[in-house]
KEVEX-789223 format. One record per residue (C-alpha): residue number from 1; residue in one letter; x, y, z. Coordinates in pm, whole numbers, plus 50000, padded with zeros to 5 digits. Layout:
N
node vexdren NUM&vexvex A&X X&Y Y&Z Z $
...
This chain:
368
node vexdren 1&vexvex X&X 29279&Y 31868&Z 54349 $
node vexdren 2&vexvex X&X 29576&Y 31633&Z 54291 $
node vexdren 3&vexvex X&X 29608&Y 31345&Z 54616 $
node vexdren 4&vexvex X&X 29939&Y 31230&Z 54684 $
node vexdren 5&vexvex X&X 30003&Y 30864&Z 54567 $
node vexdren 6&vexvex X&X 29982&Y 30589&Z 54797 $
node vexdren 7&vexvex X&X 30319&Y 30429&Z 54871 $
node vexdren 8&vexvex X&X 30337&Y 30039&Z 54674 $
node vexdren 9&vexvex X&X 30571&Y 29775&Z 54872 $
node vexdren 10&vexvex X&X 30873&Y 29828&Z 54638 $
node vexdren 11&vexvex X&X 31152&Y 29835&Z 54833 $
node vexdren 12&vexvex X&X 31331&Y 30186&Z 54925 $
node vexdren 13&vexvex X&X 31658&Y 30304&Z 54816 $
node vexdren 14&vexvex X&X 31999&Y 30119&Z 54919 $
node vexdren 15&vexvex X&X 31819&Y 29760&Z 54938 $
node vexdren 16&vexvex X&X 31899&Y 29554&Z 54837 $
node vexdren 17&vexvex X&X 32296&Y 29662&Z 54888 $
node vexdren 18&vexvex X&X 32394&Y 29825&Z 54535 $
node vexdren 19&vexvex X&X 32101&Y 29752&Z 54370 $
node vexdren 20&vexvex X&X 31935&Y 30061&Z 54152 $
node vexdren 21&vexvex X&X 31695&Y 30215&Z 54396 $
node vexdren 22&vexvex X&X 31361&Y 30248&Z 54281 $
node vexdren 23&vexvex X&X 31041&Y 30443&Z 54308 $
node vexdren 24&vexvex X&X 30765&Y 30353&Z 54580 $
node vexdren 25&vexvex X&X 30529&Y 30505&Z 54375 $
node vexdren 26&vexvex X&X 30403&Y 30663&Z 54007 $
node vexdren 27&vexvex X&X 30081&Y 30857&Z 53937 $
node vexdren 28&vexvex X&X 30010&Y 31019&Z 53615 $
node vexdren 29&vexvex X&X 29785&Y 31372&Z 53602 $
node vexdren 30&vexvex X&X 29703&Y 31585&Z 53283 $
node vexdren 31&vexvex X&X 29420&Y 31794&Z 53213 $
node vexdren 32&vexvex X&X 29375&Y 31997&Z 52872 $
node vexdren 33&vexvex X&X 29527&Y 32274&Z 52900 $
node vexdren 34&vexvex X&X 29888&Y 32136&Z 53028 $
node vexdren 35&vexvex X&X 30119&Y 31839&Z 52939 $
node vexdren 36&vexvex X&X 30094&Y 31514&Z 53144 $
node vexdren 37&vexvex X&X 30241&Y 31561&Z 53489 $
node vexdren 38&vexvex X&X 30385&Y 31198&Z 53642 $
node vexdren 39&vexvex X&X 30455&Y 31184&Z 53981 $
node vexdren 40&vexvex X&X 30683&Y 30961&Z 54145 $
node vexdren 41&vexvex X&X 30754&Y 30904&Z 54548 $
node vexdren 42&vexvex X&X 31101&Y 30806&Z 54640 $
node vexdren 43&vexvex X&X 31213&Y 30613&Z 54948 $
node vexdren 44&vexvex X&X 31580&Y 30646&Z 55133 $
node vexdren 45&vexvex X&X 31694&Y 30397&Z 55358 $
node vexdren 46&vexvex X&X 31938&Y 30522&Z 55575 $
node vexdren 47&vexvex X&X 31836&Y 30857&Z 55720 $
node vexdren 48&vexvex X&X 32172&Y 30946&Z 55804 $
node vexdren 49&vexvex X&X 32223&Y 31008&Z 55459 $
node vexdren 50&vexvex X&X 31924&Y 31205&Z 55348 $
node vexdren 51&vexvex X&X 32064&Y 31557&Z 55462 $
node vexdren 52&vexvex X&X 32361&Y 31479&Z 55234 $
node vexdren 53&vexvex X&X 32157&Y 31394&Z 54943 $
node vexdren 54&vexvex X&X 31900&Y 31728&Z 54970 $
node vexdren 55&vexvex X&X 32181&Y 31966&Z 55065 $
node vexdren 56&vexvex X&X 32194&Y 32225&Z 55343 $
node vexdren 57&vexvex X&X 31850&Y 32413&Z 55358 $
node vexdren 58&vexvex X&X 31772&Y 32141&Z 55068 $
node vexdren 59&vexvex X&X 31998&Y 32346&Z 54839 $
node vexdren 60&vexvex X&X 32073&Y 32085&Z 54651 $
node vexdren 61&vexvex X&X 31684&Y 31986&Z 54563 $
node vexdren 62&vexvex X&X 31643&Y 32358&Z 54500 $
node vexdren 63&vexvex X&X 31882&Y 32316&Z 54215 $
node vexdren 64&vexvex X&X 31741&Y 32019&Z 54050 $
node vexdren 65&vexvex X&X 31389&Y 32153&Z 54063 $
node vexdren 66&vexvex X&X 31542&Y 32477&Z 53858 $
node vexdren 67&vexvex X&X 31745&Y 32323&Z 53622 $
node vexdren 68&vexvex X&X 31487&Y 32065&Z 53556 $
node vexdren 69&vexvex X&X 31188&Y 32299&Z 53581 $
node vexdren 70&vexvex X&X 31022&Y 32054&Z 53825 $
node vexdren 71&vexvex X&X 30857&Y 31997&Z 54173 $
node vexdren 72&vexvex X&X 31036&Y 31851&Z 54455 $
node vexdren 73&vexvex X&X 30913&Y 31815&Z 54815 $
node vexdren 74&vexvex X&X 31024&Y 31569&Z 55093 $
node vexdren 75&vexvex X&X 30914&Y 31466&Z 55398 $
node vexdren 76&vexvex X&X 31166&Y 31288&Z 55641 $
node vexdren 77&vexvex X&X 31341&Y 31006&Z 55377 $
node vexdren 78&vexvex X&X 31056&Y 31033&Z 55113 $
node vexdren 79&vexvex X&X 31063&Y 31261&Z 54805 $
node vexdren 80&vexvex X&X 30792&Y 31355&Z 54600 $
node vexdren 81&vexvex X&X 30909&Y 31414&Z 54232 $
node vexdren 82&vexvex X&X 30617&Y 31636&Z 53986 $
node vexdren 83&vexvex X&X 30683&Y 31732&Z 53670 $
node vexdren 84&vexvex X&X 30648&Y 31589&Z 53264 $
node vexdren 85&vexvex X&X 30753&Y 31267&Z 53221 $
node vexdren 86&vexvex X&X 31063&Y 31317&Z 53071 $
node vexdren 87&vexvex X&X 31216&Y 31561&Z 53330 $
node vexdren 88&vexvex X&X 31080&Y 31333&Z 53621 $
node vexdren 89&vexvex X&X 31257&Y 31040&Z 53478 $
node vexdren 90&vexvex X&X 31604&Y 31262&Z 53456 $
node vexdren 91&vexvex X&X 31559&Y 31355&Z 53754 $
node vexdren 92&vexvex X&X 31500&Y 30969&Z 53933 $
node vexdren 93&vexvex X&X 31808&Y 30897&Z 53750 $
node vexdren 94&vexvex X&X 32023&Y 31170&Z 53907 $
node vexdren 95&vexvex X&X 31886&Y 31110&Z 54192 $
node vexdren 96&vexvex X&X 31963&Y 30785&Z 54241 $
node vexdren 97&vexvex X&X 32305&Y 30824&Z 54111 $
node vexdren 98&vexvex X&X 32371&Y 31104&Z 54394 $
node vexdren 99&vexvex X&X 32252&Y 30794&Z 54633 $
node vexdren 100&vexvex X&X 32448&Y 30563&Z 54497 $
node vexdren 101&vexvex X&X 32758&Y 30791&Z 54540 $
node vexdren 102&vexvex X&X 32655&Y 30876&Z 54885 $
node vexdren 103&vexvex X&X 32650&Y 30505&Z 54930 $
node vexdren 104&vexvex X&X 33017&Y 30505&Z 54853 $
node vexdren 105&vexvex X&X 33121&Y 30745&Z 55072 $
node vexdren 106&vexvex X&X 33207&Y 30957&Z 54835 $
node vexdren 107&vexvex X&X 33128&Y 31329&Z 54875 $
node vexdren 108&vexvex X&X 32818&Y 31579&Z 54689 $
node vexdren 109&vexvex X&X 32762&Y 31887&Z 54639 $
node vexdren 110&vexvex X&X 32697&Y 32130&Z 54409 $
node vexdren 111&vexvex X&X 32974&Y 31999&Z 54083 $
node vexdren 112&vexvex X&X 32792&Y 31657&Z 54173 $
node vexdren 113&vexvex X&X 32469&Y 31743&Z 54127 $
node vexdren 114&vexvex X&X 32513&Y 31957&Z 53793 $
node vexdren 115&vexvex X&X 32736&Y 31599&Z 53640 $
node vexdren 116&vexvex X&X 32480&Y 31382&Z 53781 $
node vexdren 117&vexvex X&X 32191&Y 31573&Z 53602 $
node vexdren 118&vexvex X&X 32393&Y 31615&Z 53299 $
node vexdren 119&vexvex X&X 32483&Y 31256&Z 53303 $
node vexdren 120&vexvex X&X 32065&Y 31167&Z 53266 $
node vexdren 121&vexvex X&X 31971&Y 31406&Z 53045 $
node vexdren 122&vexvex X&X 32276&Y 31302&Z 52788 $
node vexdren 123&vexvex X&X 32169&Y 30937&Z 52840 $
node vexdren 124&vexvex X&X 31804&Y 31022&Z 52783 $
node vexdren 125&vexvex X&X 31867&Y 31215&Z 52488 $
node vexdren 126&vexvex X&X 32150&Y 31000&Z 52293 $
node vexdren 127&vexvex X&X 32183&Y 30647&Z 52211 $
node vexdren 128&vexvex X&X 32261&Y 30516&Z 52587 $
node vexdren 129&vexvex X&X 32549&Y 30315&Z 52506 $
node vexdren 130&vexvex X&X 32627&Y 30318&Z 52875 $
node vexdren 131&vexvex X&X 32392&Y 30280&Z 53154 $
node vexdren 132&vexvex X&X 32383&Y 30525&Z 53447 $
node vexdren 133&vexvex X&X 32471&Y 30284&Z 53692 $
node vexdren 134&vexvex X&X 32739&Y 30124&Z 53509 $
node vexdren 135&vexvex X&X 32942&Y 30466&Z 53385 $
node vexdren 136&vexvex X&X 33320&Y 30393&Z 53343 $
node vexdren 137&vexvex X&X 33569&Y 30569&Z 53607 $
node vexdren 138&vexvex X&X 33951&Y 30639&Z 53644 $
node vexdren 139&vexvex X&X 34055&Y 30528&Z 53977 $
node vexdren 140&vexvex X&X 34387&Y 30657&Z 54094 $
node vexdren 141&vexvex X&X 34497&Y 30633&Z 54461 $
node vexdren 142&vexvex X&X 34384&Y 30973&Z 54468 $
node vexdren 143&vexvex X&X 34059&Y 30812&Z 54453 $
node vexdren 144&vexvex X&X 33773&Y 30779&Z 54168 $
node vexdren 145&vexvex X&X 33755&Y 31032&Z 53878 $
node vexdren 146&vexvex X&X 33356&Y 31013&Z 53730 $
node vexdren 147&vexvex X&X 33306&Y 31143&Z 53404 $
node vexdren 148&vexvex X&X 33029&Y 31441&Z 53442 $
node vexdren 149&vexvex X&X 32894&Y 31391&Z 53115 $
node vexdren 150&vexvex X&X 32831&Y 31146&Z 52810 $
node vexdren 151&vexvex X&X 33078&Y 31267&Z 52630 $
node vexdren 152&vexvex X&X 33301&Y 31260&Z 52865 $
node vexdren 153&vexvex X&X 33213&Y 30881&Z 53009 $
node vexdren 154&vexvex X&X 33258&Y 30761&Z 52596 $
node vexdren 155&vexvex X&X 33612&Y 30939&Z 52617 $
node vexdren 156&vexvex X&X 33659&Y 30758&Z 52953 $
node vexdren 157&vexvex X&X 33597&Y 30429&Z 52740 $
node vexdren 158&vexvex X&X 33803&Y 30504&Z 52477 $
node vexdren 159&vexvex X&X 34079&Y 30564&Z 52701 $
node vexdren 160&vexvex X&X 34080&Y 30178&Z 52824 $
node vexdren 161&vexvex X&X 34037&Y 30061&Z 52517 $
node vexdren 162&vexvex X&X 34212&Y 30240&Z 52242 $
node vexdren 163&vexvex X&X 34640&Y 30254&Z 52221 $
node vexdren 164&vexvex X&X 34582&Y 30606&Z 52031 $
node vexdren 165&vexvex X&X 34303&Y 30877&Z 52113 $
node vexdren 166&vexvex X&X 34234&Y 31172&Z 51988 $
node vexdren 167&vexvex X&X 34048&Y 31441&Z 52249 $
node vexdren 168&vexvex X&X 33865&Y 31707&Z 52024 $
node vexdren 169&vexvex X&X 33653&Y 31971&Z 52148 $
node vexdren 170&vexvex X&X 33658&Y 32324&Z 52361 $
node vexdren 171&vexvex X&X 33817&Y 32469&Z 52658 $
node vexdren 172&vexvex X&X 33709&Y 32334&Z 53007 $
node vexdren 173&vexvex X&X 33549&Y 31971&Z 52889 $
node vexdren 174&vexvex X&X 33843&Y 31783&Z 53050 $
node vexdren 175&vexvex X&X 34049&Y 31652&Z 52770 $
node vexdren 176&vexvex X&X 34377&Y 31689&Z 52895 $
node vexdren 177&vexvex X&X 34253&Y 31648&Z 53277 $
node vexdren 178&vexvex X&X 34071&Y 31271&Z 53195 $
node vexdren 179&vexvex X&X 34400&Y 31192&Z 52975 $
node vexdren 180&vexvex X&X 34608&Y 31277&Z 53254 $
node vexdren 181&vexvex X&X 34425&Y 31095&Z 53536 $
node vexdren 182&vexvex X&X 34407&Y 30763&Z 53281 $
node vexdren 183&vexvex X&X 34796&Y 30740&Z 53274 $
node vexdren 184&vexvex X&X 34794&Y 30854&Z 53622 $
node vexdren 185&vexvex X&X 34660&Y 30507&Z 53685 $
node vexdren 186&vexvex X&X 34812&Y 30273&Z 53449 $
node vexdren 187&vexvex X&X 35151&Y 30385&Z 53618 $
node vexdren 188&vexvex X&X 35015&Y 30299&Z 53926 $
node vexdren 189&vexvex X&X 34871&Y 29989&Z 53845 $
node vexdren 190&vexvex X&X 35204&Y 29941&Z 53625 $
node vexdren 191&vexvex X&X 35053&Y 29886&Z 53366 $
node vexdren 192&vexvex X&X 35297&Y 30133&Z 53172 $
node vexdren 193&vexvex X&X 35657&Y 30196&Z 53281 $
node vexdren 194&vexvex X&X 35634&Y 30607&Z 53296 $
node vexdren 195&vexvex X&X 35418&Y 30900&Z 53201 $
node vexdren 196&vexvex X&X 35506&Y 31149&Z 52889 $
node vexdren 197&vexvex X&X 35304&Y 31449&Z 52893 $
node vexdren 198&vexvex X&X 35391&Y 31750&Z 52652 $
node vexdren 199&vexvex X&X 35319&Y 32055&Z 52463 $
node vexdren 200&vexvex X&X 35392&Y 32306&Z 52208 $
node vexdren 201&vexvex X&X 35621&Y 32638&Z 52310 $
node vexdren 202&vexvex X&X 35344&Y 32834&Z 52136 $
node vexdren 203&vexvex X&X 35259&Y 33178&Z 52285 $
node vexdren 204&vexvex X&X 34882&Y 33248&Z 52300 $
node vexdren 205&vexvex X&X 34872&Y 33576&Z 52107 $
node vexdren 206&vexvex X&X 35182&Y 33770&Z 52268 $
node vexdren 207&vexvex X&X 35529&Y 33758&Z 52269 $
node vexdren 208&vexvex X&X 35720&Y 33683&Z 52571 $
node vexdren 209&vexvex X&X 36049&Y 33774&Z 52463 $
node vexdren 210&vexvex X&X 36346&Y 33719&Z 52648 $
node vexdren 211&vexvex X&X 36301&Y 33476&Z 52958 $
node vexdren 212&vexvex X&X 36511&Y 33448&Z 53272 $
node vexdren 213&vexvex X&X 36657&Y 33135&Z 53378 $
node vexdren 214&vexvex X&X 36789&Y 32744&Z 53309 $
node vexdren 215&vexvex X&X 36617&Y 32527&Z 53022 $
node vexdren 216&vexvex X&X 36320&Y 32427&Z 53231 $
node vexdren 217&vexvex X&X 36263&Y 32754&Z 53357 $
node vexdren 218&vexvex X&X 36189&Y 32907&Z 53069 $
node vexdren 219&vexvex X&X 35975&Y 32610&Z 52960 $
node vexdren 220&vexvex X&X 35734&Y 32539&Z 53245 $
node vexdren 221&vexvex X&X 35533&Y 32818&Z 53245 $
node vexdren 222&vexvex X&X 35410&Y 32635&Z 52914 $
node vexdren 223&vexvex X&X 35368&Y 32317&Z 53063 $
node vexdren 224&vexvex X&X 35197&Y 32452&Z 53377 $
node vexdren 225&vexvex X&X 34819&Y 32314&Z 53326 $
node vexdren 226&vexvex X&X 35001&Y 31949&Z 53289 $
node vexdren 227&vexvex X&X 35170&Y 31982&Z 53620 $
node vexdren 228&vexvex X&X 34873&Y 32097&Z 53811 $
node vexdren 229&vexvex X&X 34623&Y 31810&Z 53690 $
node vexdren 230&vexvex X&X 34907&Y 31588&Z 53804 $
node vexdren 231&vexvex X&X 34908&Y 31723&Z 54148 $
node vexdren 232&vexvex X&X 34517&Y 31666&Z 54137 $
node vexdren 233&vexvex X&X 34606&Y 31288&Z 54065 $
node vexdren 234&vexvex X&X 34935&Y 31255&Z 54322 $
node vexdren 235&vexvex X&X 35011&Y 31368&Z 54597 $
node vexdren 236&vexvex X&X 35326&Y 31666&Z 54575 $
node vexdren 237&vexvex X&X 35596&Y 31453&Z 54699 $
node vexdren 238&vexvex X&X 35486&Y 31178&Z 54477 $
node vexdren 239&vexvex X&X 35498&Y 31374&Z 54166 $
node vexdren 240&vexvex X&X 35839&Y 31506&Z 54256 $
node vexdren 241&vexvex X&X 35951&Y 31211&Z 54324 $
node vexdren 242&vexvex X&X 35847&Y 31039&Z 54016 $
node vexdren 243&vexvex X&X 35963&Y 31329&Z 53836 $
node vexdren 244&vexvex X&X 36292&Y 31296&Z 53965 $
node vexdren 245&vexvex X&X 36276&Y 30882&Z 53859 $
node vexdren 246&vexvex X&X 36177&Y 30983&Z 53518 $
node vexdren 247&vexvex X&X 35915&Y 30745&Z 53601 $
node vexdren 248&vexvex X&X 35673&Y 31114&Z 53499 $
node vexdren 249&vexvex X&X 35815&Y 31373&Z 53209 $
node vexdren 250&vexvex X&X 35689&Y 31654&Z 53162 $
node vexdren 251&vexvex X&X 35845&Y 31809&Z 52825 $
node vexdren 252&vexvex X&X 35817&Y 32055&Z 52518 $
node vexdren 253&vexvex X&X 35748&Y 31874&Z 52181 $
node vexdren 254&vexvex X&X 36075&Y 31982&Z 52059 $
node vexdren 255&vexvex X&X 36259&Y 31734&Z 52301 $
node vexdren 256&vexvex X&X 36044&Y 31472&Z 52126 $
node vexdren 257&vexvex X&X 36207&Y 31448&Z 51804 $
node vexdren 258&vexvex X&X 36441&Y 31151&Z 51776 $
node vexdren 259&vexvex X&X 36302&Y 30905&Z 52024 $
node vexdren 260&vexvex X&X 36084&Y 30623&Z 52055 $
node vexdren 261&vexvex X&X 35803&Y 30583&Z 52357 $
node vexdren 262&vexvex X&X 35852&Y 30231&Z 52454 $
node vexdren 263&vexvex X&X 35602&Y 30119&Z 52749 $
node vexdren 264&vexvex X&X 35553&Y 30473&Z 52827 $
node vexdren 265&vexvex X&X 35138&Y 30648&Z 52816 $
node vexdren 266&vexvex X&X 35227&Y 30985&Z 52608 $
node vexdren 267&vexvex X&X 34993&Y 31313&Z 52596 $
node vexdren 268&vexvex X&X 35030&Y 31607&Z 52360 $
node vexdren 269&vexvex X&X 34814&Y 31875&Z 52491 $
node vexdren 270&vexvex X&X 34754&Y 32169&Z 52277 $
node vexdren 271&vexvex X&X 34782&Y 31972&Z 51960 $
node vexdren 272&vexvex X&X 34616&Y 32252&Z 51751 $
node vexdren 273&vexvex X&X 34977&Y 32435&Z 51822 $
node vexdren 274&vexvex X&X 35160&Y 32168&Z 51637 $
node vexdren 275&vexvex X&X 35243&Y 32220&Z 51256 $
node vexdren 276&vexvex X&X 35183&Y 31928&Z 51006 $
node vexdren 277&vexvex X&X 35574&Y 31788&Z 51090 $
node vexdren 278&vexvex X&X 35530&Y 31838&Z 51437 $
node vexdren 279&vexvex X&X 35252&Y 31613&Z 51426 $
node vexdren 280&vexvex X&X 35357&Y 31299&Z 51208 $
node vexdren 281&vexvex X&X 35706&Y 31319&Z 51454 $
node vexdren 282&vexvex X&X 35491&Y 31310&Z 51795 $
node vexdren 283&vexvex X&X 35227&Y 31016&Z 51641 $
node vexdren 284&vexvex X&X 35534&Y 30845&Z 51487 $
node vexdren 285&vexvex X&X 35743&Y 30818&Z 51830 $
node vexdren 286&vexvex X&X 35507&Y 30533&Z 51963 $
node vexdren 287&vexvex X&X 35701&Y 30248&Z 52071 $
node vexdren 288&vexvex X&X 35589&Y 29898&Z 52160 $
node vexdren 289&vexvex X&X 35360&Y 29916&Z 52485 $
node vexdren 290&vexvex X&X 35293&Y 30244&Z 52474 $
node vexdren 291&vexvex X&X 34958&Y 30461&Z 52400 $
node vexdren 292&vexvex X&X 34918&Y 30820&Z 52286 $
node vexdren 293&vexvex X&X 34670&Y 31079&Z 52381 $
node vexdren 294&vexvex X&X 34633&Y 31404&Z 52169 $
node vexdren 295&vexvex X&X 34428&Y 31664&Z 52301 $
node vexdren 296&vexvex X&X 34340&Y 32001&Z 52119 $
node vexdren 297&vexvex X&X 34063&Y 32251&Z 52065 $
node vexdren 298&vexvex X&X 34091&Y 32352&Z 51620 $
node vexdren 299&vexvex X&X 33894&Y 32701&Z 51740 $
node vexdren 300&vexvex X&X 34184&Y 32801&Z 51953 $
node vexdren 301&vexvex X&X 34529&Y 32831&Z 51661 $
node vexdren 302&vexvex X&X 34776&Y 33035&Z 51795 $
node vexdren 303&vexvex X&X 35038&Y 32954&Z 51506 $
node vexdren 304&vexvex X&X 35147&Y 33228&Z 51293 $
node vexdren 305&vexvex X&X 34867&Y 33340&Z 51017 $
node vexdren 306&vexvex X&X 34865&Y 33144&Z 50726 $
node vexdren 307&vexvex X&X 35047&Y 32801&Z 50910 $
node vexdren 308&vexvex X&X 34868&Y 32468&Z 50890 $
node vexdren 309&vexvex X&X 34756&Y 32316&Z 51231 $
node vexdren 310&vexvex X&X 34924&Y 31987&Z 51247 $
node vexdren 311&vexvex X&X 34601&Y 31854&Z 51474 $
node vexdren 312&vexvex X&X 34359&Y 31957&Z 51156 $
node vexdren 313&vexvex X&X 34530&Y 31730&Z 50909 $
node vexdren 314&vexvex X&X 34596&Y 31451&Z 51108 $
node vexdren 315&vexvex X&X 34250&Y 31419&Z 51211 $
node vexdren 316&vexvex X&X 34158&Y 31455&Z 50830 $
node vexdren 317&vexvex X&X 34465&Y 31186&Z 50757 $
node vexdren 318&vexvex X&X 34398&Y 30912&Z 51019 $
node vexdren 319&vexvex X&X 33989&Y 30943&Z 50975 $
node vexdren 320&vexvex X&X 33901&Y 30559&Z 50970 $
node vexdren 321&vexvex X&X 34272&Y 30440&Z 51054 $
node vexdren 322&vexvex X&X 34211&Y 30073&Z 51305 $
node vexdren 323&vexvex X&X 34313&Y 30154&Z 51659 $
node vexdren 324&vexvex X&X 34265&Y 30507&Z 51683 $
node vexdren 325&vexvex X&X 33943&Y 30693&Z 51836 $
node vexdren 326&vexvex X&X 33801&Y 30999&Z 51820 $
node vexdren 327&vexvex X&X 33608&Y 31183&Z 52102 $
node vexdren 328&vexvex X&X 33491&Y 31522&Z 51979 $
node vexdren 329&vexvex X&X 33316&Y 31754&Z 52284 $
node vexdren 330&vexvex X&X 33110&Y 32052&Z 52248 $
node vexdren 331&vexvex X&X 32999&Y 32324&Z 52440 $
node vexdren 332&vexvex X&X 32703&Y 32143&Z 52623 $
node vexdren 333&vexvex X&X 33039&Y 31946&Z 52796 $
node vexdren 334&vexvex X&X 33207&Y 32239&Z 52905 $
node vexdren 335&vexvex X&X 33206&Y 32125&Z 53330 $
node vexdren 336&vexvex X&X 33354&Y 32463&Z 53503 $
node vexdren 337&vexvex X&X 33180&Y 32771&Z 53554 $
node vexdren 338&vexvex X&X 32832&Y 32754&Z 53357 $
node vexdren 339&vexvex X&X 32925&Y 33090&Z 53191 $
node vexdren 340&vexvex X&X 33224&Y 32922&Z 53037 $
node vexdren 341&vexvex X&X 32948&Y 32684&Z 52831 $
node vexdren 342&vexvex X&X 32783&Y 33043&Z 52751 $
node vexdren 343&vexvex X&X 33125&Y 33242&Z 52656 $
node vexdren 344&vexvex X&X 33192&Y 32916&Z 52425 $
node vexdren 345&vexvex X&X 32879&Y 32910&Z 52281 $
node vexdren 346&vexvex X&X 32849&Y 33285&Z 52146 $
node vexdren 347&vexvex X&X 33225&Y 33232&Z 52010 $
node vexdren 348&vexvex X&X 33088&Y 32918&Z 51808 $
node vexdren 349&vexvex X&X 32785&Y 33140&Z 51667 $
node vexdren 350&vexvex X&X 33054&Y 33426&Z 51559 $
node vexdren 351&vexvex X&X 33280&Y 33201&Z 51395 $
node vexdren 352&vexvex X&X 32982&Y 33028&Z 51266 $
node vexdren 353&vexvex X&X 32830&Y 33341&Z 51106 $
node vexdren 354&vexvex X&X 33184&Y 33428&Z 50978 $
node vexdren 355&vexvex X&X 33223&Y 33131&Z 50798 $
node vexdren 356&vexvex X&X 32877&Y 33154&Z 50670 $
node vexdren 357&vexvex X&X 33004&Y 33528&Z 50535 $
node vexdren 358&vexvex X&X 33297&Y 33382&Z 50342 $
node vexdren 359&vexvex X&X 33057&Y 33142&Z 50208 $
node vexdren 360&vexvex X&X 32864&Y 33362&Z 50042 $
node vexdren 361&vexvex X&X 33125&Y 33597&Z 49886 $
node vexdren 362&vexvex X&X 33255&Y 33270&Z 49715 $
node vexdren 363&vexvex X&X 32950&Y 33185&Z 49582 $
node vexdren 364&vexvex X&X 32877&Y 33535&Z 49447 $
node vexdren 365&vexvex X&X 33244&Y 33591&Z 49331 $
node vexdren 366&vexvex X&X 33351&Y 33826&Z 49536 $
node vexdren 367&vexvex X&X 33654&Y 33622&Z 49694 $
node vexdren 368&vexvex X&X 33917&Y 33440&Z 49528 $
């Protein structure tokens, strides 16, 4: 029968003050007919926190232990973490990345959970360019935006660092959200003298016809998912007002052609709408002072059949080009509903099997 580890004197969680808490204790049990089990005992220091960290009826232990296929049990401010090695180490990492946010003040719950656990297994399994404790945020008055996964704390990075990047990847992995947020907060650091944030007028799949109305009424509905992630960032009256500045414009790429973006953070969202022109007229507005964002998912082409995406050969154009980055996403960093991630994934494995299918027509002759 396994016996509980006795506690060592390492000090529990939140002391030091912002030090990475540690665990109190580490055993190690196997026997030969299942995989080493390591078991480590964690300590919480302020007990007015605990309840926030496990959840309501511990619902937020009861989703660790599922998603990580391990054993969790507390008593009072200690935890008691079973499982393989591997999974008990993800989990001490989210863990104490849920503390450390908890230490902030800052809210968790069931989105925080899922990033933080996301956040340790993508660190565990790729090259861990960027510590847990030290992963990059945007902070807006709004308060802090955290990445909820690798790829999306490397984009974060790229963001601060790069005057041009490119956002590549599938629906729901927070492209065009991050983007937004970033120049969000360079405008109100002033770090940039306004906003730019536009899109093709590119129907997905019907035809609208006729619509009612003045010029910008018949072009917001298209620009609709750029005005709500800026009321996410800014409060209503603030975006209004800012609108109304021109200190924030929100535009179709048509309006684009002919000017240059001096001091001014520009976004084209839905870049895979943009034809080859399109393109080199957006990239080639940037003035001095200014930085570009261009966000698009290549699976989701809702140009007329047989048109060139404009995002495609740019990416194929600029590959290697100083000063611009690249952050390509993939289903496993699709952050809303888990079926979204699912619904993704079995349209990548049909348009992966289709392509296979052209493949081998061409090879036998069949296709010209």
């Amino acid at each position: 029968m396994n016996t509980p580890p006795a506690a060592l004197s390492t000090p529990p969680f939140g002391l030091p003050a912002g030090r990475v808490a540690e665990p109190v204790a580490r055993q190690r049990l196997a026997s030969a007919d299942q995989p080493a089990q390591r078991v480590v005992t964690m300590q919480f220091d302020d007990n007015a926190l605990v309840p926030l960290l496990y959840g309501e009826h511990d619902r937020n232990l009861a989703r660790i232990e599922v998603r990580l296929g391990i054993r969790l049990n507390s008593r009072g401010n200690r935890l008691t973490v079973t499982g393989t090695p591997e999974r008990t180490e993800v989990a001490e990492a989210a863990l104490g990345s849920l503390w450390r946010q908890l230490q902030k003040g800052e809210a968790v719950g069931s989105a925080e959970v899922e990033a933080a656990m996301r956040m340790a297994e993508g660190v565990q399994e790729a090259d861990p360019r960027l510590p847990l404790q030290d992963i990059p945020a945007i902070r807006t008055r709004k308060g802090a935006i955290a990445p909820r996964t690798p790829a999306q704390a490397a984009y974060i990075d790229m963001l601060a660092r790069n005057d041009m990047v490119f956002g590549i990847g599938p629906a729901g992995t927070g492209k065009t959200y991050l983007a937004v947020a970033q120049g969000v907060a360079l405008l109100q650091a002033g770090r940039v003298d306004r906003i730019v944030l536009s899109r093709p007028a590119v129907e997905a799949g019907e035809r609208l016809g006729f619509l009612p109305g003045d010029m910008k009424e018949k072009v917001d509905p298209y620009l609709r998912p750029l005005y709500d992630a800026l009321h996410d960032m800014m409060p209503a009256e603030q975006v209004k007002r800012r609108i109304e500045a021109g200190e924030i414009e929100v535009a179709p790429l048509a309006f684009m052609r002919g000017r240059t973006l001096a001091h001014c953070y520009a976004i084209l969202d839905e870049a895979q709408n943009t034809t080859p022109a399109q393109m080199k007229m957006f990239l080639t507005r940037m003035g001095h002072g200014s930085r570009m964002v261009v966000t698009g998912d290549p699976t989701q082409i809702d140009l007329p059949p047989g048109q060139k995406s404009g995002l495609n050969e740019a990416l194929a154009i600029l590959d290697g080009v100083d000063g611009i980055a690249v952050a390509r996403f993939a289903e496993r960093d699709v952050v809303r509903h888990p079926l979204v991630a699912r619904i993704v994934a079995a349209y990548g494995r049909l348009d992966e099997a289709a392509q296979r299918g052209r493949g081998q027509k061409e090879k036998d002759g069949t296709v010209k």
